[in-house]
N, C-alpha and C positions, 0 to 999 in steps of 0.2 A: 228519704224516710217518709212513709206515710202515716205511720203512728205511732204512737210511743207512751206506756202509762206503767205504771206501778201495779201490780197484785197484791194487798194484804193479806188476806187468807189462804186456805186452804185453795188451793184450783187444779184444774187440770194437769198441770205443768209438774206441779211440787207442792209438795208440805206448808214447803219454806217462803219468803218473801221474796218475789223475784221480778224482776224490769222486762216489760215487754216491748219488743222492738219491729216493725213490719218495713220493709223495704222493699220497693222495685227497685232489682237491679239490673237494667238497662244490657249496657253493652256486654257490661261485667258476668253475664249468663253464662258469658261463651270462652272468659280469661281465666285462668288459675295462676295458683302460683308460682310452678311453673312455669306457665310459659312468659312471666318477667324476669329479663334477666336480673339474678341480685336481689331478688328480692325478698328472698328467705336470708339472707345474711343480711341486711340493710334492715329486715323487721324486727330480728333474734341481737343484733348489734345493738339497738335500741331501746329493748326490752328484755335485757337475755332471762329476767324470769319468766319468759314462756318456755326455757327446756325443762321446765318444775312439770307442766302441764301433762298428763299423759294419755289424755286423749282417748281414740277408742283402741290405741293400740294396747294400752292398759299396764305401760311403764312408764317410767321418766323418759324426756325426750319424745313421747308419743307424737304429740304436736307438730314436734319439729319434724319428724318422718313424713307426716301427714303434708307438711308445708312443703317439702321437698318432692314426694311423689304426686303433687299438682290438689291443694283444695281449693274452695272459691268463697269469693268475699264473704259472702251472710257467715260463715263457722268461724273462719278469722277473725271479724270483727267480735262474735259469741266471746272470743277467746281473749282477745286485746282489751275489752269491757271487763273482764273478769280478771287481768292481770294488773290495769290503770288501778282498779281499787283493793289488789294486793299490792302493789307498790307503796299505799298510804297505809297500810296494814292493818284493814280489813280480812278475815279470815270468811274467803267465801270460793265454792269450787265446781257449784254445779253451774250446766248450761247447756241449750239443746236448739239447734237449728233446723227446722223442717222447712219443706216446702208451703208457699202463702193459701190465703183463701182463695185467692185465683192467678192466672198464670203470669209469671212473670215476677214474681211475691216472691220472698222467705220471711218466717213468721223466726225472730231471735228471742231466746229464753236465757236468764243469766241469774244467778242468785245476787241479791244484795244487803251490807249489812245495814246502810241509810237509805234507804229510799230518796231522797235529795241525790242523791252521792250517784248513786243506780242508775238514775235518769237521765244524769248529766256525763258518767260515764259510756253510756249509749251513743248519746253525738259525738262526743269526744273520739272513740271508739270509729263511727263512721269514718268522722274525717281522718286519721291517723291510718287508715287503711287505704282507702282514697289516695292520701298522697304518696302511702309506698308504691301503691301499684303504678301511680304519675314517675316515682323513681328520686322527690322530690322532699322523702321524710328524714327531719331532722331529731333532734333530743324532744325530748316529751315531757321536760320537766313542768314550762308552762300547764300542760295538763293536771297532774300530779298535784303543782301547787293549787289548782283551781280547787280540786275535789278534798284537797287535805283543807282548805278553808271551809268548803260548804259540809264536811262533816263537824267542823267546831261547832255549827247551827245546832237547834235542837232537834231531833227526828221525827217526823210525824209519828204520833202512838200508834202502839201495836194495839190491834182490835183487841176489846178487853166481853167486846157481848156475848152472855149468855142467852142461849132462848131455849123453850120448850121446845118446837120441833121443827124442821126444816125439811119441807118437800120440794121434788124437783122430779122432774119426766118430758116428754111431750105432750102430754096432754093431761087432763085430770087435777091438776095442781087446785084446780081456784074452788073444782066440786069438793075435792079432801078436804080443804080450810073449811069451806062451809059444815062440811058432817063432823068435824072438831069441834067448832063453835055449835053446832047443833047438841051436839054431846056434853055441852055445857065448858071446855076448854076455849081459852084465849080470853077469857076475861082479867087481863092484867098482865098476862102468860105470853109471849109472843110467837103466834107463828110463822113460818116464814117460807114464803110461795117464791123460789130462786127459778129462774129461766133456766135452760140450759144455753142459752145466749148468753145473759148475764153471768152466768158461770163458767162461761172460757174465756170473756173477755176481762172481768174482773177479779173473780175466784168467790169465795162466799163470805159472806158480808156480814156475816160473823165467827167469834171465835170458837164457842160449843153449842151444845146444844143434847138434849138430854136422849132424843129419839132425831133417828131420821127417815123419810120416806122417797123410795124411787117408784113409781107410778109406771112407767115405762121406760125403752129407751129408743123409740122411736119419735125421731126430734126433725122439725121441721125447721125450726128458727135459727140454725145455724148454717155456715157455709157449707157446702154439698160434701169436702171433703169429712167432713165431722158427724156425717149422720152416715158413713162407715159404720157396720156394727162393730167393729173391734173398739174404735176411737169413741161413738158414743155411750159405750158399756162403760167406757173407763171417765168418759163424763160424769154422767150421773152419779156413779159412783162417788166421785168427790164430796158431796154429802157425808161417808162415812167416814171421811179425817175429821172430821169435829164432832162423835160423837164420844165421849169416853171407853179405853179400853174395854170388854168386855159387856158394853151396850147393845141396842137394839137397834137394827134396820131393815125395815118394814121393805120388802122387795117382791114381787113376780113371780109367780109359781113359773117353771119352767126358767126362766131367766138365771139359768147357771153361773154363766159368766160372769154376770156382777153380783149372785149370790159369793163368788172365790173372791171375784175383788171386795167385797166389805167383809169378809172372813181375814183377808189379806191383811185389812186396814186393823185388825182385831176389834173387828166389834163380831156380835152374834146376829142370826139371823131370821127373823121371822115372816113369812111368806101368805100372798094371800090368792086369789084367781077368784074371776064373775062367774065361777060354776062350778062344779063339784068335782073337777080335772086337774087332783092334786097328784103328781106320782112320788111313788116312793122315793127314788133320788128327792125327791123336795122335800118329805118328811124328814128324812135320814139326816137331814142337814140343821129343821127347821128346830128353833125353838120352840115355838108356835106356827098356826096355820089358820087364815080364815078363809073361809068359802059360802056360797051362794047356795043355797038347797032347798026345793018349797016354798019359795017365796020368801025365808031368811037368812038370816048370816049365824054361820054355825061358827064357833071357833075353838080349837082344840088347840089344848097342849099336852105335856106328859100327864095333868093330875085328873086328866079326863076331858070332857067337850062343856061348851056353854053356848046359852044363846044369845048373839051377835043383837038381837032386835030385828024387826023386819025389814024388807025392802021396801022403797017408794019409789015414785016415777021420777021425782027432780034431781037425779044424782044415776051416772052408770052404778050397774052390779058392782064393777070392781076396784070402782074409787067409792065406794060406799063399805066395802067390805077391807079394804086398804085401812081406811077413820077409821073403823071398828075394832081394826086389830091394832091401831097405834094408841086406840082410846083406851082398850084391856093392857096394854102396856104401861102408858102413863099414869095409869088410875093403880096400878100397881107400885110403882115407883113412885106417886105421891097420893093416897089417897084420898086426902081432902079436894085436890081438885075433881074436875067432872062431876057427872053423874055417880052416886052412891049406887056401887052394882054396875060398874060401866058394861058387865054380859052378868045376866044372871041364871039364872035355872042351872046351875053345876050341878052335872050328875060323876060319879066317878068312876065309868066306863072306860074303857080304852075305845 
């Protein structure tokens, strides 16, 4: 095991609370399950609620097909973590085994309903796999009873914080914060500048939040496999589980992908770009739209355009017009905060 932590919030992974497990596994690379003899009946003997499990085969019995036609440690364990804490009955079912941040890794994902409970079903988990494959596992009550005493404990609380707005990108985060608080936001308000590091490895570090912002999804601070654009779209994106149904996410002209994924999440979506390179697909989508034109930030939505304010030199074009269009948001949804007139000059043009 090289790590091993809790996620409270929303993260990459799930919605939901779930135990993060990272292992190198050594020799175990190259073993499955089958090629131990007995060890699919010696595992299922011990635990027969993993025939409950159905895997990706997407029935009952999945698991056990999967154990039978050869899987390997890191999913077994996913599996055996998630059964130890249905045995004390805990009602929990997701869990997702990938390859690590570098070779020789599996990154384990598993839902948990105590966090204590999660944790310690992780090792538990290891070694109980560990010894089937030695050929050496016996009853698993010892475990069982360990985890049914540490959930009598009381559970770490469930993130209870609210904040005004949470941005996260590769870049741009700390300029945003500043043209919020320039805009007369965050006095008292919280905003919240999330890595995209800190948001794979921990998940978001709060519970809502009223608007969110993705800035980009070109990410340098995380392991090579996660600045993938598939995987870092679905990063950032995590920002929109916490914002409520039908809210706003302040996202990237062009950037389609994680415009569907915060559509997905059901929030709505308003768009912004450092120049006047909005295309239709991004209108057709957008709530709102803000852009760079002339030296200011224009922003349009259905009831017509307004002006953004101007541009200055200590902020890019399009983390300046990013704040503007999260500013015209939030100054809508509460108007005593901000700036009175957060875009003024409405004309009602299309």
């Amino acid at each position: 095991m090289t790590s091993l932590h809790a996620m409270r919030g929303a993260n990459f992974w799930s919605r939901r609370p779930v135990t993060r497990m990272d292992i190198a596994v050594g020799a175990y690379d190259d073993i499955n399950s089958a090629d131990a003899p007995g060890f699919t009946e010696m595992l299922v003997a011990t635990m027969p609620g993993l025939e409950e499990h159905r895997c990706s085969i997407g029935e009952r019995g999945g698991f056990i097909v999967r154990l039978e036609r050869g899987t390997y440690a890191a999913h077994i364990i996913e599996h055996v973590a998630l059964e130890l804490q249905i045995m004390i009955g805990h009602e929990v079912g997701f869990g997702r085994t990938r390859g690590g941040d570098v070779d020789g890794e599996f990154t384990i994902v598993f839902e948990h309903a105590h966090e204590t409970v999660g944790l310690r079903a992780g090792g538990l988990a290891l070694e109980i796999v560990q010894r089937a494959f030695a050929g050496t596992l016996g009853p698993v009550d010892y475990a069982t009873a360990e985890l049914a005493a540490l959930a009598q404990n009381a559970d770490v609380p469930s993130l209870q914080q609210h904040v005004l707005c949470g941005i996260t990108g590769g870049s741009g985060r700390a300029e945003i914060r500043d043209e919020l608080v320039r805009r007369g936001f965050g006095n008292g308000e919280l905003i919240v500048d999330v890595s995209p590091a800190y948001l794979l490895q921990a998940g978001l570090p709060y519970s809502r939040s009223d608007i969110a912002i993705v800035h980009d999804a070109a990410l340098t601070d995380v392991p090579e496999r996660y600045r993938d654009e598939e995987r870092a779209q679905r990063l950032v994106a995590t920002v929109a589980d916490a914002v409520d149904r039908g809210g706003i996410v302040v996202v990237p002209a062009k950037e389609w992908e994680v415009q569907d994924l915060v559509r997905d999440a059901g929030c709505r979506v308003a768009i912004f770009a450092p120049d006047a390179d909005i295309t239709r697909r991004d209108r057709k989508v957008a709530r709102a739209a803000a852009y760079c034109d002339g030296g200011r930030i224009v922003i349009e939505t259905r009831k017509g355009a307004a002006d953004g304010g101007a541009l200055h030199d200590d902020a890019p074009p399009g983390a300046q017009a990013a704040a503007a269009l999260a500013a015209f948001t939030l100054h809508e949804l509460h108007p005593h905060l901000g700036e009175a007139g957060a875009a003024v000059a409405t004309s009602q043009g299309s």
